[in-house]
Steps between C-alpha positions, in 0.01 A plus 500: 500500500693706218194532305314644756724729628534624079126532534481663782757764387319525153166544677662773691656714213172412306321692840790800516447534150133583491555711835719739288312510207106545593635710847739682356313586161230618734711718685502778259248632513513476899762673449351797310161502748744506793705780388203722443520554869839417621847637368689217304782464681303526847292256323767275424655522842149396660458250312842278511573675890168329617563165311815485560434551879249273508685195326802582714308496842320202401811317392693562842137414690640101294831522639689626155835587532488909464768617201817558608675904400635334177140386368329822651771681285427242224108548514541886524715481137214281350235679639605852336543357185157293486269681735626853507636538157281235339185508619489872691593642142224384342267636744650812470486506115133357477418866606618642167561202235234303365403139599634367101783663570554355865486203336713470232770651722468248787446209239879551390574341847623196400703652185681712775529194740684316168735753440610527876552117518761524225650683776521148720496282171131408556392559149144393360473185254364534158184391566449775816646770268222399254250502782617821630459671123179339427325607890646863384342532169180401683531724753548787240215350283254514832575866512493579157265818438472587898625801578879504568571841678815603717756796605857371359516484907304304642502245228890464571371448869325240370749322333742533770258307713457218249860498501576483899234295523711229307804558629349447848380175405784457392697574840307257714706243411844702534467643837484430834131402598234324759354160391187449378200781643737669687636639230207620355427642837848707528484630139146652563618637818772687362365583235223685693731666716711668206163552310416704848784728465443551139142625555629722768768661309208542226336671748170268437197568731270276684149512304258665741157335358646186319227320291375165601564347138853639588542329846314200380826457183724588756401202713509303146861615421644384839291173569513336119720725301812484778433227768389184249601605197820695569614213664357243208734716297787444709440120528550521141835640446612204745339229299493568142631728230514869527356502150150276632486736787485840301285328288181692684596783333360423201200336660387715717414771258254212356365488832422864571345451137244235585450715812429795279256242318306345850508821711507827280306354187791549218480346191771259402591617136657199223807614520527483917382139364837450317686657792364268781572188258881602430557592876366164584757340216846711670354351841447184367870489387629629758347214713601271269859525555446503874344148480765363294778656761 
């Protein structure tokens, strides 16, 4: 009975796992198409609003137990630091920084998620350090030669969202919050209604002739990118490591790669080779430990 409940949850983080990496590594350039008609943060605020209205609704059609003020208040912290601050952010910067860039920034996520759990004495073993070092240098090696351009502003911005993005994760645990979906529901609600004001006080307009390849990455963003893999992502954090579930960071750059490859014919040069085969090692490792644990 034990070893099939351990496979069952292995099966299950196996499945969240893949969710986060090919969904999320996809969502990039969703991201970028959807923008091209809609404002970022109005974007944003579509996107986890409607999913998180959806997952809510359909939770409470089940009978869930709605949050109580303490987890709404709980789910409103998380959600500014992961969806307004960490995600938002980088829609707003992918309108003046460079994809290379985009990504080495966000792919210091779980370097910032290591330094804020000295802050609870969570602190990485040897063997994640080495796998966070080694999915860097790939990172850096997979971007080697593209063109790295940014204002010293928005790159900060995108720094700062790497960074709240990990100390959100971070939070889940600390705070008051729903069980299971429903908290996935709550912090997408939230964070749609402060992305809402933000967009206001930006003073962002609703596009008049949006483009269909716009709609059609919107619809992307909220179904896959928010409703199954935002809530993969938070099935994580409740199951294994912090330092396994930021580990898409450095994967999903190799996914938008061999999207690059399949969809816009790029050529995969040697040294993007290299890259791909270190990532893979820092992963590797960084799975490693989590089987031992």
């Amino acid at each position: 009975m034990a070893k099939r409940f351990w496979i069952r949850q292995n099966l299950l983080v196996i499945g969240a796992l893949l969710a986060i990496y090919i969904i999320w590594g996809s969502s990039y350039i969703a991201m970028r198409f959807a923008i091209e008609s809609y404002p970022p943060f109005m974007m944003a605020a579509i996107r986890f609003g409607v999913s998180g209205l959806l997952l809510f609704v359909s939770l409470m059609l089940t009978n869930q137990k709605p949050p109580s003020i303490n987890e709404w208040v709980g789910a409103a912290l998380v959600g500014f630091f992961l969806l307004v601050l960490g995600n938002a952010l980088v829609a707003y910067a992918e309108l003046k920084v460079s994809s290379s860039f985009a990504a080495l920034a966000v792919a210091t996520v779980p370097i910032w998620m290591a330094l804020f759990g000295l802050l609870w004495n969570e602190k990485p073993t040897r063997l994640e350090w080495a796998g966070i070092a080694i999915g860097t240098v790939g990172i850096i090696l997979l971007n080697f030669g593209n063109p790295i351009h940014a204002t010293f502003l928005t790159g900060s911005l995108v720094f700062v969202a790497a960074a709240s993005w990990a100390l959100g994760s971070i939070l889940i645990k600390r705070v008051p919050m729903p069980r299971g979906s429903m908290a996935s529901a709550a912090q997408m609600l939230m964070g749609g209604i402060i992305l809402s004001i933000v967009s206001i006080l930006q003073g962002e307009k609703w596009p008049i002739n949006p483009s269909m390849r716009s709609i059609l990455s919107l619809g992307y963003l909220i179904v896959f990118a928010s409703l199954i893999a935002y809530s993969a992502y938070m099935f994580l954090l409740t199951r294994v490591r912090p330092f396994l579930a930021t580990s898409n960071t450095y994967v999903n750059p190799v996914v938008a790669m061999i999207l690059g490859v399949s969809i816009g014919n790029e050529r995969v040069t040697p040294l993007e080779y290299m890259a791909l085969g270190i990532i893979i090692v820092g992963v590797v490792l960084i799975l490693s430990f989590e089987n031992r644990s």
